[in-house]
N, CA, C and O atoms as CSV, one atom per row, in Angstrom:
chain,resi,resn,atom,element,x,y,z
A,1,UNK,N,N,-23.854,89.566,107.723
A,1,UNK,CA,C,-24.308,90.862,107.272
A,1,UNK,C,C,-25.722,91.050,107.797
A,1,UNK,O,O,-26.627,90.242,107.586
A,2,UNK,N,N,-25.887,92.504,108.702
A,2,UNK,CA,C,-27.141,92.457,108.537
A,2,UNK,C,C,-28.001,93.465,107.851
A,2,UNK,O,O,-27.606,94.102,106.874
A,3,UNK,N,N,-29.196,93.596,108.386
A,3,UNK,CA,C,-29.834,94.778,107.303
A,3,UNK,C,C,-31.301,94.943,108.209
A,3,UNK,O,O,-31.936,93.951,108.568
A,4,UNK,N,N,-31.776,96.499,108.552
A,4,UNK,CA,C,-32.669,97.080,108.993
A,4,UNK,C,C,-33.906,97.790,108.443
A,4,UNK,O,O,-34.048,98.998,108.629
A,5,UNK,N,N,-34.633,97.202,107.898
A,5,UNK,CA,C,-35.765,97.871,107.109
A,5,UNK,C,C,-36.595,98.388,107.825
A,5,UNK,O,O,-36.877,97.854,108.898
A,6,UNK,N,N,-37.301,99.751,107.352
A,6,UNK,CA,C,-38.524,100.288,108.230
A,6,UNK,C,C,-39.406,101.060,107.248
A,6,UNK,O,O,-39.204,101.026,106.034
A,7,UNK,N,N,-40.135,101.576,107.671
A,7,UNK,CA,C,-41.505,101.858,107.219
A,7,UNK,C,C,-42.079,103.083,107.888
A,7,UNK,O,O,-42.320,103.009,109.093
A,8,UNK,N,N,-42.330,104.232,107.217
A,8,UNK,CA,C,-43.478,105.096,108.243
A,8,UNK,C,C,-44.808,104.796,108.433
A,8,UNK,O,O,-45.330,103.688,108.312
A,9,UNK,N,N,-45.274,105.725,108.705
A,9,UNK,CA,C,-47.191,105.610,109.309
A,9,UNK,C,C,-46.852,105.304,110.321
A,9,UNK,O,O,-45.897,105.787,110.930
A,10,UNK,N,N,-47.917,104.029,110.862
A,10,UNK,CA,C,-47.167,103.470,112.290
A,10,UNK,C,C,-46.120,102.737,111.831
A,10,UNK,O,O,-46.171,101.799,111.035
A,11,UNK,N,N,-44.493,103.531,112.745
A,11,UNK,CA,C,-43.367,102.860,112.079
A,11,UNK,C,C,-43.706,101.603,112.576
A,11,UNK,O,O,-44.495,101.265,113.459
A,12,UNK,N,N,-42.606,100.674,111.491
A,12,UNK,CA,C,-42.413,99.334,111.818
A,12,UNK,C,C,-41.072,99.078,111.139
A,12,UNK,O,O,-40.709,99.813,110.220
A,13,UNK,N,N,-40.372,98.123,111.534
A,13,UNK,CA,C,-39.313,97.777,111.538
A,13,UNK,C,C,-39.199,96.043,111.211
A,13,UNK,O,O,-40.005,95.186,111.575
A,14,UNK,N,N,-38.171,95.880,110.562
A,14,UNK,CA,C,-37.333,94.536,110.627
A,14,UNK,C,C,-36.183,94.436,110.374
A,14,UNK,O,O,-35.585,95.187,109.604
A,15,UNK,N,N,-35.472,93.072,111.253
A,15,UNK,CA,C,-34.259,93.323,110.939
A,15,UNK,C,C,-33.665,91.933,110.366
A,15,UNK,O,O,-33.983,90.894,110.945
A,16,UNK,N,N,-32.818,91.890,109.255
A,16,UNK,CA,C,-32.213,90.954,108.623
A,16,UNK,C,C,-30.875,90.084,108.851
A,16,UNK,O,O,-29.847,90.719,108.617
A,17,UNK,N,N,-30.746,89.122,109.148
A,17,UNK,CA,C,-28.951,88.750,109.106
A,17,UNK,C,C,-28.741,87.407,108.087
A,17,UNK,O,O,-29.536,86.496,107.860
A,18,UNK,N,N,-27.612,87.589,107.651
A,18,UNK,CA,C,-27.368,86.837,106.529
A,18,UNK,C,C,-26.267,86.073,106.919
A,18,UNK,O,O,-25.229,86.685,106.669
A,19,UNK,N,N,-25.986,84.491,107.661
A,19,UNK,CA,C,-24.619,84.236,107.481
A,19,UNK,C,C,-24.283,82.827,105.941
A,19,UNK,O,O,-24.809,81.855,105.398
A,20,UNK,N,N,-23.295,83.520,105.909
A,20,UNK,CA,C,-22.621,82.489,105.047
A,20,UNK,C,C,-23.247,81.060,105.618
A,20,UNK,O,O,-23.550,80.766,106.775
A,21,UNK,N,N,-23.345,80.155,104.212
A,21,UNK,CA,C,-24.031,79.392,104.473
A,21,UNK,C,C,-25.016,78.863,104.595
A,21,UNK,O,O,-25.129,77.647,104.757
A,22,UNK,N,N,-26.063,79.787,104.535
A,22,UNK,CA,C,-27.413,80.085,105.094
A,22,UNK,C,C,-28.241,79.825,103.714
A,22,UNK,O,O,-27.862,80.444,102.720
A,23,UNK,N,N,-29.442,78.870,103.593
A,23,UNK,CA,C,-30.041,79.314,102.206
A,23,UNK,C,C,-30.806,80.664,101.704
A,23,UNK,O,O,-31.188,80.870,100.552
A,24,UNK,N,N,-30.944,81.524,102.804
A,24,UNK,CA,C,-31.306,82.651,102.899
A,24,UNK,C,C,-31.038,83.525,103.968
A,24,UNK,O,O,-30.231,83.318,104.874
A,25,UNK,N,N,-31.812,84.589,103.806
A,25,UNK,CA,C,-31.125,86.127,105.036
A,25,UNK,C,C,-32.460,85.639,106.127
A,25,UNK,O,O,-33.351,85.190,105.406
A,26,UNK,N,N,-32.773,85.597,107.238
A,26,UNK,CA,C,-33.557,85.335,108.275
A,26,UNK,C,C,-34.012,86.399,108.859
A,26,UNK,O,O,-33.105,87.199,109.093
A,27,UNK,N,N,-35.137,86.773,109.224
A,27,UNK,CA,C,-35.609,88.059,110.400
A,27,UNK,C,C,-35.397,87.655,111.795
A,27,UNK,O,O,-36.096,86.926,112.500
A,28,UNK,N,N,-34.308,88.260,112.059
A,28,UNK,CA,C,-34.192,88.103,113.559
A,28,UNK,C,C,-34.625,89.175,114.630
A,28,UNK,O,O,-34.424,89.125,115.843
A,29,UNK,N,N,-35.191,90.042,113.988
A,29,UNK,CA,C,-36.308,90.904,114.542
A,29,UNK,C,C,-37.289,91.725,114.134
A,29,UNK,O,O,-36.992,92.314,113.096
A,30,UNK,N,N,-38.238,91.954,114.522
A,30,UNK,CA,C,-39.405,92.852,114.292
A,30,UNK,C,C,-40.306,93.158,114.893
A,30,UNK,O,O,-40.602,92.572,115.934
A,31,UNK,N,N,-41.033,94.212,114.384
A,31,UNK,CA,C,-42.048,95.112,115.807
A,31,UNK,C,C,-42.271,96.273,114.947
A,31,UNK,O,O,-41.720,96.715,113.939
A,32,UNK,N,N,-43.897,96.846,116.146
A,32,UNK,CA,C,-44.020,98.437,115.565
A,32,UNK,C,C,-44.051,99.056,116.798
A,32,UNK,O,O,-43.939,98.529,117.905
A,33,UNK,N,N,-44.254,100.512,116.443
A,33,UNK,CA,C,-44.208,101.554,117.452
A,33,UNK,C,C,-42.825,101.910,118.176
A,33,UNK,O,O,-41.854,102.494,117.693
A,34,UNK,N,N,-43.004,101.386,119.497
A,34,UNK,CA,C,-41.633,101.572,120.146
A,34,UNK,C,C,-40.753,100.533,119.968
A,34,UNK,O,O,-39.535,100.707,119.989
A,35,UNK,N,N,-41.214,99.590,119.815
A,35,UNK,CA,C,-40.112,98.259,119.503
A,35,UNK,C,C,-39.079,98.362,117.986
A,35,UNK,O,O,-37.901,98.101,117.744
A,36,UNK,N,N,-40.165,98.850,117.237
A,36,UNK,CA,C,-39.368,99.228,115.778
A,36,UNK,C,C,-38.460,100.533,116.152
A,36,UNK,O,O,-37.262,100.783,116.026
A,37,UNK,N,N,-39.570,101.242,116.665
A,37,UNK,CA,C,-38.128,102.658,117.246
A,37,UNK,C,C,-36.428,101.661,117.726
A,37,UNK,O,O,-35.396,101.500,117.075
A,38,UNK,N,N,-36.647,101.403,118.485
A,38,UNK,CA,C,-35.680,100.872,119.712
A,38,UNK,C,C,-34.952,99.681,118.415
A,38,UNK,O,O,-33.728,99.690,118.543
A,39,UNK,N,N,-35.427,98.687,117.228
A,39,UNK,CA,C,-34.873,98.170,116.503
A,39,UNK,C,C,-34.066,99.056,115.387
A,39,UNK,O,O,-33.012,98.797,114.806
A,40,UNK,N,N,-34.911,100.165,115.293
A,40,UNK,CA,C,-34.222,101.234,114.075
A,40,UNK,C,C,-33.199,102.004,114.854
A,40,UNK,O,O,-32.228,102.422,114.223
A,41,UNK,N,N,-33.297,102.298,116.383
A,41,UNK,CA,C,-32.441,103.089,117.250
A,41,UNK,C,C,-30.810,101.903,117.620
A,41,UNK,O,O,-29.738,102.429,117.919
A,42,UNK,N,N,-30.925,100.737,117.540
A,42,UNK,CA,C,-29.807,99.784,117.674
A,42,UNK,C,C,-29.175,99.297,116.606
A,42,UNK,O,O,-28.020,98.883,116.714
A,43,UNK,N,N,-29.924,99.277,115.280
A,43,UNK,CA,C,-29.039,99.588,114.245
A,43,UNK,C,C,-28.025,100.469,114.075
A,43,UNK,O,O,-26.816,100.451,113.842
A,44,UNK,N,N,-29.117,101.441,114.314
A,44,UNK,CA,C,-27.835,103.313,113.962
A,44,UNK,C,C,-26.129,102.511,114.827
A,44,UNK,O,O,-24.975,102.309,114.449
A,45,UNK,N,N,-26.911,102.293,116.083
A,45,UNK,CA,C,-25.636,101.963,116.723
A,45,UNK,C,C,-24.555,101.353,116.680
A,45,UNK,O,O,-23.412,101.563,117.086
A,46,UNK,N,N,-25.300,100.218,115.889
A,46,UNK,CA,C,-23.972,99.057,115.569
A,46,UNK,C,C,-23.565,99.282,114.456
A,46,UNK,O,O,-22.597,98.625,114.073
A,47,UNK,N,N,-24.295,100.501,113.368
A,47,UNK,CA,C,-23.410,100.803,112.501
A,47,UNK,C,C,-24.052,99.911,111.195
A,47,UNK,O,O,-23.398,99.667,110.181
A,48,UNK,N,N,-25.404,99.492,111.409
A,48,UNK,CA,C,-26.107,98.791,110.496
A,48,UNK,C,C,-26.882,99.425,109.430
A,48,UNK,O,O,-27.428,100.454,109.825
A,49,UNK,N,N,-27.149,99.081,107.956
A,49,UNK,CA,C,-27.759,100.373,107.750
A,49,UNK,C,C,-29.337,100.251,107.775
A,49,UNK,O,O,-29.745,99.105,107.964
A,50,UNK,N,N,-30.190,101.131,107.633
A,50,UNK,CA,C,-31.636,101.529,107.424
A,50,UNK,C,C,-31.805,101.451,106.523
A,50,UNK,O,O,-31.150,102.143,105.744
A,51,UNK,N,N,-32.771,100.578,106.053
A,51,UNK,CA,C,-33.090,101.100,104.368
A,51,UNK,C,C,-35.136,101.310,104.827
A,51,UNK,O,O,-35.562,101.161,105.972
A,52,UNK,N,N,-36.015,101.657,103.623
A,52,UNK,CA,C,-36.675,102.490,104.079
A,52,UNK,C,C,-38.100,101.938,103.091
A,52,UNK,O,O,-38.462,102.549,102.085
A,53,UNK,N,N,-38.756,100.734,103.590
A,53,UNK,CA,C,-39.556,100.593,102.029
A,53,UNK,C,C,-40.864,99.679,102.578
A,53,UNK,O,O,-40.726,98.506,102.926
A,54,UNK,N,N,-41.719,100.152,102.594
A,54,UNK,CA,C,-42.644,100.346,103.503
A,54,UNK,C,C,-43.680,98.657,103.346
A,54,UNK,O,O,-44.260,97.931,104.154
A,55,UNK,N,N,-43.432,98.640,101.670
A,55,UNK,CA,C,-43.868,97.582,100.888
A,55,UNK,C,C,-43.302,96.293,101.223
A,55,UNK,O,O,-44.005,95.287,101.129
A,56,UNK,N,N,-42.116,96.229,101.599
A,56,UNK,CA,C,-40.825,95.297,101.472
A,56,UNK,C,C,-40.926,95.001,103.336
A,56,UNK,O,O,-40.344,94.026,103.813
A,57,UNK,N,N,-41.372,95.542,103.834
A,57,UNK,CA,C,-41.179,95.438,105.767
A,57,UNK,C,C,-42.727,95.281,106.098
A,57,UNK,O,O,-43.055,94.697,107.131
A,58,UNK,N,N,-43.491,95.695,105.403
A,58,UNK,CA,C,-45.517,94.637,105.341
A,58,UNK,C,C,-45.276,92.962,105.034
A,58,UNK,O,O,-45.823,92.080,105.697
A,59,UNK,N,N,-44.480,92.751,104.058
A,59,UNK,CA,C,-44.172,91.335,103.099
A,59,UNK,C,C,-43.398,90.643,104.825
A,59,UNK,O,O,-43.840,89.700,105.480
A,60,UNK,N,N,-42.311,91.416,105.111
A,60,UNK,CA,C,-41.573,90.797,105.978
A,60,UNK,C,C,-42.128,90.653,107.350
A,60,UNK,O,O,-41.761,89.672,107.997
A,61,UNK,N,N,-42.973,91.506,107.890
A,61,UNK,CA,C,-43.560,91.623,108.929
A,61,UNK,C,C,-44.301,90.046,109.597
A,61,UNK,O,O,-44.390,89.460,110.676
A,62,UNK,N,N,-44.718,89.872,108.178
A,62,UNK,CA,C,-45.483,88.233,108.060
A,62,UNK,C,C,-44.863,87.248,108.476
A,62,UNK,O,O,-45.537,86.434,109.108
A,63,UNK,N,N,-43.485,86.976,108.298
A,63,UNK,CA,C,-42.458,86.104,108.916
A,63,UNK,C,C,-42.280,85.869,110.136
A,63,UNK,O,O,-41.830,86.670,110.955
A,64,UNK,N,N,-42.566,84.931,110.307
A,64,UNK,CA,C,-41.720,84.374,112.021
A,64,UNK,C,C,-40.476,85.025,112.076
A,64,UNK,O,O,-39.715,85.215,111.127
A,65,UNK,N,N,-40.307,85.380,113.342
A,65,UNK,CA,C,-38.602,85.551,114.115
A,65,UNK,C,C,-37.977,83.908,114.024
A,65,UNK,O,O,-38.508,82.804,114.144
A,66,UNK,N,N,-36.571,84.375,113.746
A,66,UNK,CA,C,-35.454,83.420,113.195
A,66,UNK,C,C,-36.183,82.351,111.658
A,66,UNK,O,O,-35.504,81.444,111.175
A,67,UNK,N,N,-37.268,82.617,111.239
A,67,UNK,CA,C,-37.542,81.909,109.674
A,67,UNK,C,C,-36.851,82.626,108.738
A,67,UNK,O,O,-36.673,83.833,108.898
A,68,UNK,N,N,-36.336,81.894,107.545
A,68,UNK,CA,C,-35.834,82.515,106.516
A,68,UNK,C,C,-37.106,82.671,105.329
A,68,UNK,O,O,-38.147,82.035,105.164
A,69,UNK,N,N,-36.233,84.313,104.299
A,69,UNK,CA,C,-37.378,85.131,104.240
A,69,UNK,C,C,-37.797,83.991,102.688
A,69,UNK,O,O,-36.879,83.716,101.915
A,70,UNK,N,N,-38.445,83.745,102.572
A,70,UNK,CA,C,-39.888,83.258,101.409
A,70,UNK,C,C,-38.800,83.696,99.518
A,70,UNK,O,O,-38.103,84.600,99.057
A,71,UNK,N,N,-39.256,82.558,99.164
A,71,UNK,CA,C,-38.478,82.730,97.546
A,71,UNK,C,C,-38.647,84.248,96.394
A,71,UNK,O,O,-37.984,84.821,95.530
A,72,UNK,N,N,-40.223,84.391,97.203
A,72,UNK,CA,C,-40.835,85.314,96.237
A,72,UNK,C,C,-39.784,87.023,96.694
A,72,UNK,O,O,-39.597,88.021,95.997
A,73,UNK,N,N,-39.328,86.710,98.076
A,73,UNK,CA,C,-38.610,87.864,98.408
A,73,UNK,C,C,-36.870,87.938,97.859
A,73,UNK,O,O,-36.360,89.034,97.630
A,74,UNK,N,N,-36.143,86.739,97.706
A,74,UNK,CA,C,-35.416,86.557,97.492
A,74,UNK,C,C,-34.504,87.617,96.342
A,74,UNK,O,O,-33.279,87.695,96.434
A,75,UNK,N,N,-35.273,88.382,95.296
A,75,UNK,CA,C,-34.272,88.751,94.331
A,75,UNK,C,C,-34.239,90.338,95.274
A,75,UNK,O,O,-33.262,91.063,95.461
A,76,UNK,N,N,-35.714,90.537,95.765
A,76,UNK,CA,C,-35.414,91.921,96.764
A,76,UNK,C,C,-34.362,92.458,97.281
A,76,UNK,O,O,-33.618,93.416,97.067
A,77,UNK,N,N,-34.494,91.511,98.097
A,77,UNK,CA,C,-33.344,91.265,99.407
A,77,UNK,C,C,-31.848,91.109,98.764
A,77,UNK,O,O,-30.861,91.774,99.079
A,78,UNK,N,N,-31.920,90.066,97.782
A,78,UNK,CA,C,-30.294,89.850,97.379
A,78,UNK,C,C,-29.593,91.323,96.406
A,78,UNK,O,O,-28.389,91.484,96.209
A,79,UNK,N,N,-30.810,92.353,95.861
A,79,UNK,CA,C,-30.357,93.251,95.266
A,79,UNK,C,C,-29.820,94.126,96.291
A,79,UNK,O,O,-28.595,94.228,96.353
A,80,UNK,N,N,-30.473,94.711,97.024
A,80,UNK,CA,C,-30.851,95.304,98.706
A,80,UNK,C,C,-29.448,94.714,98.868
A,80,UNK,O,O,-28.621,95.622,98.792
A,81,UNK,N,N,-28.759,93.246,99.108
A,81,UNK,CA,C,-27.520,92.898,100.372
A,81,UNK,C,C,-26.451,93.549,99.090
A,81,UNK,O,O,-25.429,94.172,99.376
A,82,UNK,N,N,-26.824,93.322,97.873
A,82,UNK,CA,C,-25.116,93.014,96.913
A,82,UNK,C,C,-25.505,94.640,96.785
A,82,UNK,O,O,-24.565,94.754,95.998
A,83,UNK,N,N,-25.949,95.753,96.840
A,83,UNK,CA,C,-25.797,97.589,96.795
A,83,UNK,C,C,-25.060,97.502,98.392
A,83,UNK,O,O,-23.958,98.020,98.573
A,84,UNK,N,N,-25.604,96.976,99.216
A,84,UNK,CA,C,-24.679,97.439,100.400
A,84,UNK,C,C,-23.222,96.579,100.405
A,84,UNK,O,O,-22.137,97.050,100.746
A,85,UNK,N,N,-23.370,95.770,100.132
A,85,UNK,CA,C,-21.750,94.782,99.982
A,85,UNK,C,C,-21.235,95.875,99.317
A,85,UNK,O,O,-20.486,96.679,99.871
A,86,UNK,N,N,-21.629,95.969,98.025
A,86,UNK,CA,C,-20.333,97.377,97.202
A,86,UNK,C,C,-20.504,98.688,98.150
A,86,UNK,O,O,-19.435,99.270,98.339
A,87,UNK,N,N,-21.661,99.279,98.796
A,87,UNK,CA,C,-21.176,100.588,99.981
A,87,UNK,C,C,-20.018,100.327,100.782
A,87,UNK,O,O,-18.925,100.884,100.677
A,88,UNK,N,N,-20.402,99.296,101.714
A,88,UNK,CA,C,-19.580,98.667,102.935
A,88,UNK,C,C,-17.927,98.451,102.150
A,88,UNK,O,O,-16.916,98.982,102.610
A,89,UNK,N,N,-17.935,97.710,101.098
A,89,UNK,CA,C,-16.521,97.415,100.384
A,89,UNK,C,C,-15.897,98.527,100.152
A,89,UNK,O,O,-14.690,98.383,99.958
A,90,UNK,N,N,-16.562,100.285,100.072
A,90,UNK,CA,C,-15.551,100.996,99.605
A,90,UNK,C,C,-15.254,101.128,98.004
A,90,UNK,O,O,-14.151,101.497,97.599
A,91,UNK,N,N,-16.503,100.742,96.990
A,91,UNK,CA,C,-16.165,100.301,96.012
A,91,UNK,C,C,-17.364,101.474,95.115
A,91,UNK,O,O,-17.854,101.346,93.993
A,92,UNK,N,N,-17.572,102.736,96.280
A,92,UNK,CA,C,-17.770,103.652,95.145
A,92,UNK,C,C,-16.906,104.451,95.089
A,92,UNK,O,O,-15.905,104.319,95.794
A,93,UNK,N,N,-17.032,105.321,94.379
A,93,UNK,CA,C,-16.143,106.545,93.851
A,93,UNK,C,C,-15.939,108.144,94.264
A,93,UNK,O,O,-16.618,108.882,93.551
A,94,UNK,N,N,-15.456,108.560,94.873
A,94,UNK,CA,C,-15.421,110.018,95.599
A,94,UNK,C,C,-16.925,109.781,96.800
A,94,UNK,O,O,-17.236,108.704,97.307
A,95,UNK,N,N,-17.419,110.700,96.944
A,95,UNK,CA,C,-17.958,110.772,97.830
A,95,UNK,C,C,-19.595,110.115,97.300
A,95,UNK,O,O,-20.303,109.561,98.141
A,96,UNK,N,N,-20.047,110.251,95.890
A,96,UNK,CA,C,-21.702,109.990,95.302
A,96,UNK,C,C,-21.403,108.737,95.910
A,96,UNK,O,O,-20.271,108.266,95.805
A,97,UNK,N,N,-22.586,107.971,96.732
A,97,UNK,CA,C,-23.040,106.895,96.675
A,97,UNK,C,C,-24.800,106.666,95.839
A,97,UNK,O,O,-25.889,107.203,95.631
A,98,UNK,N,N,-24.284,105.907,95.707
A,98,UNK,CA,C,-25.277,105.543,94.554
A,98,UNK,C,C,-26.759,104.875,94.862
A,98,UNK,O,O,-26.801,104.068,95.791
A,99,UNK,N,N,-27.759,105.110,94.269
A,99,UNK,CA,C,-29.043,105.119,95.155
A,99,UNK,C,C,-29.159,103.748,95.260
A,99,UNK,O,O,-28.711,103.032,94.364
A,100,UNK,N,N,-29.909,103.107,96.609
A,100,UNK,CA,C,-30.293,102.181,96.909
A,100,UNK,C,C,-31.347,101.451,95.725
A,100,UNK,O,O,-31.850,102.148,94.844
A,101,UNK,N,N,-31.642,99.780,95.837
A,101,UNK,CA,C,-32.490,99.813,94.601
A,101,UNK,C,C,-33.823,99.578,95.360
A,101,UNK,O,O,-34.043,99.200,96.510
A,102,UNK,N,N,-34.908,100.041,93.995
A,102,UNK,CA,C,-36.295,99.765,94.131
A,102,UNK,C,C,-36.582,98.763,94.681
A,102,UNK,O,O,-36.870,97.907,93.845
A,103,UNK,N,N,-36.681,98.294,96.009
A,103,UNK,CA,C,-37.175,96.678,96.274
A,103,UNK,C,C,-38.474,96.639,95.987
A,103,UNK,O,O,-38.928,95.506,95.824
A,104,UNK,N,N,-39.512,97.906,95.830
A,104,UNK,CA,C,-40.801,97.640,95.721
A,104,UNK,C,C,-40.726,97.009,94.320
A,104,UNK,O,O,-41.013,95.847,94.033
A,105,UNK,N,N,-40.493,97.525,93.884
A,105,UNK,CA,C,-40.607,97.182,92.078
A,105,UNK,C,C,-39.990,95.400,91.858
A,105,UNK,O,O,-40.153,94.742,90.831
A,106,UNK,N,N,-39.261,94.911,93.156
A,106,UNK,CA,C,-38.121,93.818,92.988
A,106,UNK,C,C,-39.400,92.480,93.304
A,106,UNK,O,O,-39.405,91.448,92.633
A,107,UNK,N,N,-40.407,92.749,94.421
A,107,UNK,CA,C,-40.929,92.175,95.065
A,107,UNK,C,C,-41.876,91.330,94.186
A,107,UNK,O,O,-42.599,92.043,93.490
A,108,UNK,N,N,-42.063,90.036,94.032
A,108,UNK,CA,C,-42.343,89.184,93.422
A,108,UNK,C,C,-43.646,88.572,93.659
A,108,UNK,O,O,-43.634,87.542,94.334
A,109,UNK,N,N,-44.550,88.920,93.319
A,109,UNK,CA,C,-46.412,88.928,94.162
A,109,UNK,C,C,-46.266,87.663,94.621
A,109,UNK,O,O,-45.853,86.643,94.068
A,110,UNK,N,N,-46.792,87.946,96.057
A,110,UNK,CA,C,-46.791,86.270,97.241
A,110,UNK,C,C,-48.247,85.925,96.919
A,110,UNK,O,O,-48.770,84.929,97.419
């Protein structure tokens, strides 16, 4: 599973993948300006989603490429993967999908 976070001002971007197995979700990419463009522009493509939290992609920005993300991020992120597991599953109801959660509020002071 993966997952695309970004940020306005100067955009910035990161991107998440989670495999089974894993003790955590890893950043396997990130960047600002045009690189976050071009990371937020290859999501759309593969059909990944965007989520949008400006607080939550500063925290992540800090991370090495391919490190997994830090404990204090952990309940963020796992709220963030298990709302899109139930989108992706098909497991809402008529057309309302249901709002993404607060990761700012989730984020656990580093």
């Amino acid at each position: 599973m993966s997952d695309a976070l970004a940020s306005q001002k100067q955009q910035s971007a990161v991107a998440l993948a989670y495999q089974g197995g894993d003790a955590a979700p890893k950043v396997v990419a990130k960047g600002k300006g045009l690189l976050a463009s071009e990371i937020i522009k290859r999501a759309g493509e593969a059909g990944v989603f965007v989520h949008e939290s400006k607080e939550l992609v500063a925290l992540l920005m800090q991370i090495d490429l391919d490190r997994q993300i830090p404990p204090q991020l952990y309940r963020a992120i796992a709220e963030l993967l298990a709302w899109l597991y139930h989108i992706e599953s098909g497991k809402t109801s008529g057309d309302a999908r249901p709002a993404p959660p607060d990761t700012a509020r989730l984020i656990d002071t580093l």
